[in-house]
KOLTIKOL-20624 format. One record per residue (C-alpha): residue in three letters; x, y, z. Coordinates in steps of 0.2 Angstrom, whole numbers, padded with zeros to 4 digits, always signed. Each point is the difference from the previous one (the first is absolute). Example, Ala and Ser with C-alpha at 12.3 -4.5 7.8 and 13.67 -1.06 7.14 Angstrom:
REM residues 2
ala+0062-0022+0039/ser+0006+0017-0003/
//
This chain:
REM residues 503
unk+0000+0000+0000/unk+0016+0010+0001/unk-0002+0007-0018/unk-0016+0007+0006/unk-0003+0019-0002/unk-0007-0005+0017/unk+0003+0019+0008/unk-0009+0008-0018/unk-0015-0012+0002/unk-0001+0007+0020/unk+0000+0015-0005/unk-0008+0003-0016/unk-0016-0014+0003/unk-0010+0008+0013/unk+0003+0018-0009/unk-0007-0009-0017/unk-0012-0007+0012/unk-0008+0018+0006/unk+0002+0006-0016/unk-0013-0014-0004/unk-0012+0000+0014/unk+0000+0019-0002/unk-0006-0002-0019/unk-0008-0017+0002/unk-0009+0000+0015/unk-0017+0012-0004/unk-0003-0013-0014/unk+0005-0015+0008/unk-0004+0002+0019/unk+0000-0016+0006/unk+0018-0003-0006/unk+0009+0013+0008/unk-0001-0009+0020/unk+0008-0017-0007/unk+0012+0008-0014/unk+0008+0014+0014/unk+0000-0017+0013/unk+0008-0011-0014/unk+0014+0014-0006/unk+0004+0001+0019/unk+0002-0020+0003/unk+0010+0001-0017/unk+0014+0012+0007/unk+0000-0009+0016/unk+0006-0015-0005/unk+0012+0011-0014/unk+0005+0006+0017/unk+0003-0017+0007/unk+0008-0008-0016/unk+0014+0017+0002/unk+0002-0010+0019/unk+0002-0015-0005/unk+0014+0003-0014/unk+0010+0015+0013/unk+0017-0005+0006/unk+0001+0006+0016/unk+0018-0005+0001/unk+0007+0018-0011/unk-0006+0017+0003/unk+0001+0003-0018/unk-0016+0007-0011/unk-0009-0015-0007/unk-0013-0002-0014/unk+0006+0015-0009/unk-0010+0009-0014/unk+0009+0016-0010/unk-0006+0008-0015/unk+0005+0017-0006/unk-0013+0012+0004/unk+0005+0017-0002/unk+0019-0001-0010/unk+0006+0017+0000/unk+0000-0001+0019/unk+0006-0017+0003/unk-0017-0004+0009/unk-0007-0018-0001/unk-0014-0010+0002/unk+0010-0006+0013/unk-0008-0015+0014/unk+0008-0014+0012/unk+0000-0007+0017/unk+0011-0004+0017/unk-0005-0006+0016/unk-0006+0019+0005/unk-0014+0000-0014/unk-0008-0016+0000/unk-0005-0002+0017/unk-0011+0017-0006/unk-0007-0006-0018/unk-0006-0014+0010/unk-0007+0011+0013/unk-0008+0013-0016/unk-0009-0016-0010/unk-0006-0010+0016/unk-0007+0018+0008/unk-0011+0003-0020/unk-0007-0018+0005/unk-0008+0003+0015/unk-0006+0018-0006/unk-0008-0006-0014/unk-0009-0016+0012/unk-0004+0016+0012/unk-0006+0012-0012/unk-0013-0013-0008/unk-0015+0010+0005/unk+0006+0013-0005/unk-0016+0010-0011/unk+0005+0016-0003/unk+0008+0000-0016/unk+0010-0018+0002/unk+0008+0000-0016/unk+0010+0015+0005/unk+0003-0005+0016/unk+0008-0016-0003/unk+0008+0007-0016/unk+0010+0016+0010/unk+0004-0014+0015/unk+0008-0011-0015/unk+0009+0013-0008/unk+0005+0006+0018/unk+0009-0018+0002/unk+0009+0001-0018/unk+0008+0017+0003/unk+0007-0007+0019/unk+0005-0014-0008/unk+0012+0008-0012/unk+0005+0013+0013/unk+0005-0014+0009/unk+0010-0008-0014/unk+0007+0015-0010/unk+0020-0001-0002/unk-0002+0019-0009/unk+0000+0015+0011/unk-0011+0009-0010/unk-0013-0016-0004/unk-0001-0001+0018/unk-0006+0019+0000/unk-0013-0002-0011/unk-0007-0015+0010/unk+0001+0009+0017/unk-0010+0016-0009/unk-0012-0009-0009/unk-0007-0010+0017/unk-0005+0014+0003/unk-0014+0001-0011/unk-0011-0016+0004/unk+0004+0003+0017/unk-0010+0019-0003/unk-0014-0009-0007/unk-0003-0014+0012/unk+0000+0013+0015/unk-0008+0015-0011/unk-0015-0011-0009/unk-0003-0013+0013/unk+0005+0006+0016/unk-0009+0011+0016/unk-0009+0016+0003/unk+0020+0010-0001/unk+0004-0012-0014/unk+0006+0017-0011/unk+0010+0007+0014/unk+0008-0014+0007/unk+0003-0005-0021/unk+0009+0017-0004/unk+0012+0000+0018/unk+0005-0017-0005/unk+0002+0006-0019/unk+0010+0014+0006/unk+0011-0008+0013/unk+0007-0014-0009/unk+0002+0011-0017/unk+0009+0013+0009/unk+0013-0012+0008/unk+0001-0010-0018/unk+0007+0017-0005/unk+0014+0001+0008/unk+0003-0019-0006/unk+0001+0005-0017/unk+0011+0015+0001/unk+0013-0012+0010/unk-0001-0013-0014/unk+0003+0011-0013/unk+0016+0007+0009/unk+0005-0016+0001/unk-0002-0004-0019/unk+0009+0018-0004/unk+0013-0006+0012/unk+0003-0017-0005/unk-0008-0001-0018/unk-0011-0017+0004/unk-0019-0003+0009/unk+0006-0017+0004/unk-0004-0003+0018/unk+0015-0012+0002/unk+0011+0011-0009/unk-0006+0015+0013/unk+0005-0013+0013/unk+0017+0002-0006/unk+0000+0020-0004/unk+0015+0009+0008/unk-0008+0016+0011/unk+0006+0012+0011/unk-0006+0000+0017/unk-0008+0020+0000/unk-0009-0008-0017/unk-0004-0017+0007/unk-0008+0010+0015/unk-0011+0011-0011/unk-0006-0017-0011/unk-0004-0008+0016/unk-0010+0014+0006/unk-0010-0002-0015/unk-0002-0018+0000/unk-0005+0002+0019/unk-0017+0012-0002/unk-0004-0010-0015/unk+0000-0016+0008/unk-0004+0006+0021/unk-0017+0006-0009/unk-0003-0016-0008/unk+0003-0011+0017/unk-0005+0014+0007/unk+0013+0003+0013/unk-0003+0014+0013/unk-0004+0016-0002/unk-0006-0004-0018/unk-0012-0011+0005/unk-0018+0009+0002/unk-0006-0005-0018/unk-0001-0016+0004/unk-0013-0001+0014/unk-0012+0010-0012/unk+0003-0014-0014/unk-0003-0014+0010/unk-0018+0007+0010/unk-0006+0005-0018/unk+0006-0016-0013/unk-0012-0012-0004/unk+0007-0018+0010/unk+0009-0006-0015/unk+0009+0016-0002/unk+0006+0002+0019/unk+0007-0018-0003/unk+0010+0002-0015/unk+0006+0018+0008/unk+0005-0009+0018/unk+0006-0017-0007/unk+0008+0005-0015/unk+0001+0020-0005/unk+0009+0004+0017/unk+0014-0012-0004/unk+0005+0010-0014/unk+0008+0012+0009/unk+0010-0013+0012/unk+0005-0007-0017/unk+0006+0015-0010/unk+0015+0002+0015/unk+0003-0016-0001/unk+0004+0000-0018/unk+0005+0019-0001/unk+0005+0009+0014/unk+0011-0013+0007/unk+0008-0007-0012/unk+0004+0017-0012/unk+0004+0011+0014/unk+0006-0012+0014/unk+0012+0016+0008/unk-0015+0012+0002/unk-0010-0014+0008/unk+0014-0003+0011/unk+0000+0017+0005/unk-0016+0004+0003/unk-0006-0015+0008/unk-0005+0008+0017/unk-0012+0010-0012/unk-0010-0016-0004/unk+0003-0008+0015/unk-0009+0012+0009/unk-0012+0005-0011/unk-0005-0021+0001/unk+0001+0003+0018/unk-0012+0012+0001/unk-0014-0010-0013/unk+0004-0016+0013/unk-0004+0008+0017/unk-0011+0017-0003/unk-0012-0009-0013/unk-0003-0012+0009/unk-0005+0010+0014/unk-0011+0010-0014/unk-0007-0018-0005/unk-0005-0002+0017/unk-0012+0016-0001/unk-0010-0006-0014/unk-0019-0003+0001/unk-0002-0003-0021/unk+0006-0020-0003/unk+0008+0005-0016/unk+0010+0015+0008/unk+0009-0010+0013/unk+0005-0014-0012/unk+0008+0015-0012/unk+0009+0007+0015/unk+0004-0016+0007/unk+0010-0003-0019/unk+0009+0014+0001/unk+0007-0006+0019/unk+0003-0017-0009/unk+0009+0007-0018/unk+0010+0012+0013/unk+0009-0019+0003/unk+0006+0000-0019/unk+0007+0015+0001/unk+0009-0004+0016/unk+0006-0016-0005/unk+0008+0006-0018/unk+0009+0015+0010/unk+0006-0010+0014/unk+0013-0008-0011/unk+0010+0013-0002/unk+0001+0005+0021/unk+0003-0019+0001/unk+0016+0003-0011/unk+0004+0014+0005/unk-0003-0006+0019/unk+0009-0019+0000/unk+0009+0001-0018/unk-0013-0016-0003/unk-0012-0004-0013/unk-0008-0015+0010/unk-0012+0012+0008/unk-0001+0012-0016/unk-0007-0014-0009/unk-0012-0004+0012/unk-0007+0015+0003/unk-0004+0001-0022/unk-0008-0018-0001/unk-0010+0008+0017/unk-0006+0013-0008/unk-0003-0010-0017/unk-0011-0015+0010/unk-0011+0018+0009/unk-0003+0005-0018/unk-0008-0017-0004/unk-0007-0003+0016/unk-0008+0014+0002/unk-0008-0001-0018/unk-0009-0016+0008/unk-0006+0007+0015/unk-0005+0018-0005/unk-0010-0008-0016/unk-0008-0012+0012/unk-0004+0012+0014/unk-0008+0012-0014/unk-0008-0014-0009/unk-0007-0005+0018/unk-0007+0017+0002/unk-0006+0001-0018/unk-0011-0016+0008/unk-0007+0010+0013/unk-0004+0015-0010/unk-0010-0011-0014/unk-0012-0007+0013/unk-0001+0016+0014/unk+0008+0015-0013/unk+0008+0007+0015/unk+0019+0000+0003/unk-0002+0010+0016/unk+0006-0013+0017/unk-0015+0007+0009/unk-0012-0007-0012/unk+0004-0018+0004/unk+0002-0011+0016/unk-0003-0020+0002/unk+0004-0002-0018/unk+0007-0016+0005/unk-0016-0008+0007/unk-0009+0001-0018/unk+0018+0000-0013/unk+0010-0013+0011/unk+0009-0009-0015/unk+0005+0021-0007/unk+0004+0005+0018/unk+0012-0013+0002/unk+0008+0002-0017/unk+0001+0021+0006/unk+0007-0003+0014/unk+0013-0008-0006/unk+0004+0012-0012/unk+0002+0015+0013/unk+0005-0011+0011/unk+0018-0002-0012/unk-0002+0018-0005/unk+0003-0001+0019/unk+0017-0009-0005/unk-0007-0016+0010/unk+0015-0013-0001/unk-0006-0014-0011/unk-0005+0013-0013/unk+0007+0007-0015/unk-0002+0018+0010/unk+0014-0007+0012/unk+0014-0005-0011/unk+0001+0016-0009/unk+0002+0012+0015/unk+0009-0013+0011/unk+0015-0001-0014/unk+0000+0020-0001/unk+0001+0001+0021/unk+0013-0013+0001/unk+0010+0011-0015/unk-0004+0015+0011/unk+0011-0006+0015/unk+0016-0002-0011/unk-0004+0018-0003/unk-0004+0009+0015/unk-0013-0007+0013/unk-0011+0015+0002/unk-0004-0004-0017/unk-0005-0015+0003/unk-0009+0007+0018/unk-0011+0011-0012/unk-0002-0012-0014/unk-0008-0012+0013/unk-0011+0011+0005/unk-0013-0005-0012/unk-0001-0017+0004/unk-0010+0009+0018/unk-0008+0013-0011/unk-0007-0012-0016/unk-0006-0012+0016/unk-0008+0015+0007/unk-0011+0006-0016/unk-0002-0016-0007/unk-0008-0007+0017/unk-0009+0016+0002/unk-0010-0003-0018/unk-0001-0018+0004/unk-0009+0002+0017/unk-0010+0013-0005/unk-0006-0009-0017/unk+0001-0017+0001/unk-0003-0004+0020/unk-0014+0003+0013/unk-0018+0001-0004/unk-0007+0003-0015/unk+0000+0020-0004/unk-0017+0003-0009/unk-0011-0009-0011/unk+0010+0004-0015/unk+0012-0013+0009/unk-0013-0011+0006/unk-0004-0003-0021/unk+0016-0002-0006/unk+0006-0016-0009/unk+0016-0010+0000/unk+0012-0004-0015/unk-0006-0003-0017/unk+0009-0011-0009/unk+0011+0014-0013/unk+0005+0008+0019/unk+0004-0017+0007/unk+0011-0001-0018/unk+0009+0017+0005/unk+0001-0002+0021/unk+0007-0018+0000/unk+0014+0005-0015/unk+0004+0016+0008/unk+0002-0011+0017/unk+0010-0014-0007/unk+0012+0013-0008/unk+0002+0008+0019/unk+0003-0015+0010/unk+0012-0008-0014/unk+0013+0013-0001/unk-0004+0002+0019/unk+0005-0017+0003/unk+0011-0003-0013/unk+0009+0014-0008/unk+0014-0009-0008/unk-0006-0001-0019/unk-0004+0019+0001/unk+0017+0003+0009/unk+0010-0012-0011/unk-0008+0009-0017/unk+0008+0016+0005/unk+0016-0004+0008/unk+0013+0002-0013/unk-0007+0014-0006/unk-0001+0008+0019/unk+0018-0005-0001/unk+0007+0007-0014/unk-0011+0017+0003/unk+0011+0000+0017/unk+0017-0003-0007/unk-0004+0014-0012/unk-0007+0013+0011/unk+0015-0001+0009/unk+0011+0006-0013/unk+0003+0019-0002/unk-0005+0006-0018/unk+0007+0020+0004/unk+0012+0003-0014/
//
């Protein structure tokens, strides 16, 4: 299957796919359900087939695709692999599967809805696989657009406001992405991003590229301060799109300094480390106490990622106080693959915990805490499956929650322990929201009547909650395919972020 255009076919099927729906679906409404379910079983198993033939043994890109796109530029149609990307193609196509189960009844307009979601998974796709700095761009931009629709057409009463803050927020930070890239490109004549990797720069250049590479990717994650778009997007996106934008969209941001900012500009990372750290620092303990506050279910869980992605951004940046620290990269690498497993992790458990509410709001249409109580009594098989999930949001050991964050504590302790003192301090503020939405929700008698009506699982939610849960007790209890796919490539990420690039 090697001679495959297996990463083309990823990306280019669901976008042919919308394009279809979108044309095809007036006329032909009862195909548009199974055709957008079939695309998305089609590139999971794509997905799966990329697994199956990966070497984790080298660090090197693998199932590459290059075509010349724009020749008087040197720009290519450019696409590949390492042990960083696939964990999160696997992520994108498995996440389009259970959005299109949970968006079945779905009647405003379906066609379109299931259409923007699968053209959203075809432009993550290739942003995830782009080996061309300025292909890469055009992905990250062009997300943009279904992501406006899903929130702006299909999402709440503030659905224009909260759609224009997120427009504006992650388009301004893309700016300043651009203008770095094409610096780059005047500097070293190439788009390549493993010919960037290799660029020569000096340090006052490197710091001003990193800078810009930071805004556009700490809006993206979002990291603190730039975070305040994020709550607005989740309260007013329709289930499906607070999914994809949690489990998925978020990462971006994490995966853009892993594949930029580290690697191209290793000194300026070095340098300005205590900048991230503390930022993440900030994100881990404060939100968490903002989480806490939260009377809206979908609120909490937005805060509550931001605590949680403020682990990625620890876990990348503590490799560099590590070195600098104990002239080791045992503990550097550990903190990377940390940070790497909280990126897929929490794409489990956010999706899950907002599909769970997504359950609730379709029977009750409330997300507020105080409109439920005893849910348990009359939902027991949901209950238990939501507990569960904010129970490893939590970081309950056993769950994937856990291995993430405990991988980027330990890391923190080579680096200095008040780190890791604040970094811990989620695992007492996660238990303290997630139990207070629990208690309140799902235990002691039953609210009101809307309650007191409520139904259990149909069988499509049974398909999603015990997937979703599977997912999160397997990587819980056994982490070692998902660590093993990405060790070389954590590896050799190390070895080269330690090596000065200042002319």
């Amino acid at each position: 299957m090697s001679e495959w255009p297996l990463l083309s076919l990823l990306v280019w099927l669901p976008i042919a796919a919308a394009v279809g729906l979108a044309v095809l679906g007036p006329r032909q409404p009862g195909l548009v359900r199974p055709m957008a379910l079939i695309t998305t079983l089609v590139t999971f198993v794509l997905s799966l087939l990329l697994w199956s033939g990966f070497d984790a043994g080298t660090a090197a890109m693998q199932f590459e695709e290059r075509l010349v796109w724009i020749a008087a530029f040197d720009i290519h149609y450019h696409l590949g692999i390492d042990g960083l990307s696939l964990p999160l193609i696997l992520l994108t196509t498995l996440i389009g599967v259970l959005i299109v189960i949970g968006g079945w009844q779905i009647s405003d307009r379906p066609h379109l809805y299931l259409a923007a979601f699968l053209l959203l998974q075809g432009l993550m796709t290739g942003m995830f696989a782009a080996l061309d700095a300025l292909l890469f761009y055009v992905f990250f931009e062009a997300m943009l657009v279904p992501m406006f629709l899903i929130i702006g057409i299909w999402g709440g009463p503030n659905r224009i406001y909260a759609t224009i803050k997120f427009f504006l927020f992650t388009f301004f930070g893309s700016v300043f992405m651009l203008i770095a890239l094409i610096w780059l490109y005047l500097q070293g004549g190439s788009f390549a991003i493993l010919d960037l990797h290799q660029q020569a720069i000096d340090l006052n250049a490197q710091i001003w590229i990193f800078l810009a590479f930071l805004i556009a990717f700490a809006v993206k994650i979002p990291m603190w301060p730039v975070h305040t778009w994020l709550p607005d997007a989740h309260v007013e996106a329709p289930t499906g799109g607070s999914v994809v934008l949690a489990a998925v969209m978020l990462k971006i941001g994490g995966y853009g300094l892993v594949r930029f900012s580290l690697p191209i500009v290793p000194d300026a990372a070095a340098a300005l480390d205590w900048l991230v750290i503390g930022l993440s620092l900030v994100a881990i303990a404060y939100i968490g106490f903002v989480a806490l506050a939260q009377s809206d279910m979908k609120k909490l869980i937005a805060y509550s990622s931001i605590s949680h992605m403020g682990f990625v951004t620890l876990g990348l940046f503590l490799a560099f106080a590590i070195v600098r620290n104990t002239g080791e990269v045992t503990g550097a690498g550990l903190g990377i693959s940390g940070a790497m497993v909280q990126m897929i992790s929490h794409g489990f458990i956010s999706g899950a915990m907002f599909l769970a509410v997504g359950v609730l709001y379709d029977r009750v249409h409330s997300r507020e805490i105080s409109s439920y109580g005893g849910v348990a009594n009359t939902m027991p098989w949901f209950a238990m499956f939501a507990v569960l999930f904010f129970m490893a949001n939590a970081g309950l050991p056993g769950t994937s929650g856990f291995v993430g964050e405990f991988m980027v504590i330990l890391a923190a302790f080579h680096a200095n322990f008040w780190f890791a003192f604040v970094a811990a301090t989620t695992l007492l503020l996660g238990a303290a929201y997630s139990l207070w939405l629990v208690k309140r929700v799902f235990y002691g008698e039953v609210g009101n009547s809307a309650v007191a009506a409520l139904k259990d699982l149909t069988g499509r939610e049974w398909t999603l909650m015990v997937t979703l849960a599977v997912l999160v007790l397997g990587v819980g209890i056994w982490p070692f395919p998902l660590l093993h796919m990405m060790e070389a490539s954590v590896q050799n990420l190390v070895e080269h972020i330690v090596l000065t690039k200042v002319e």
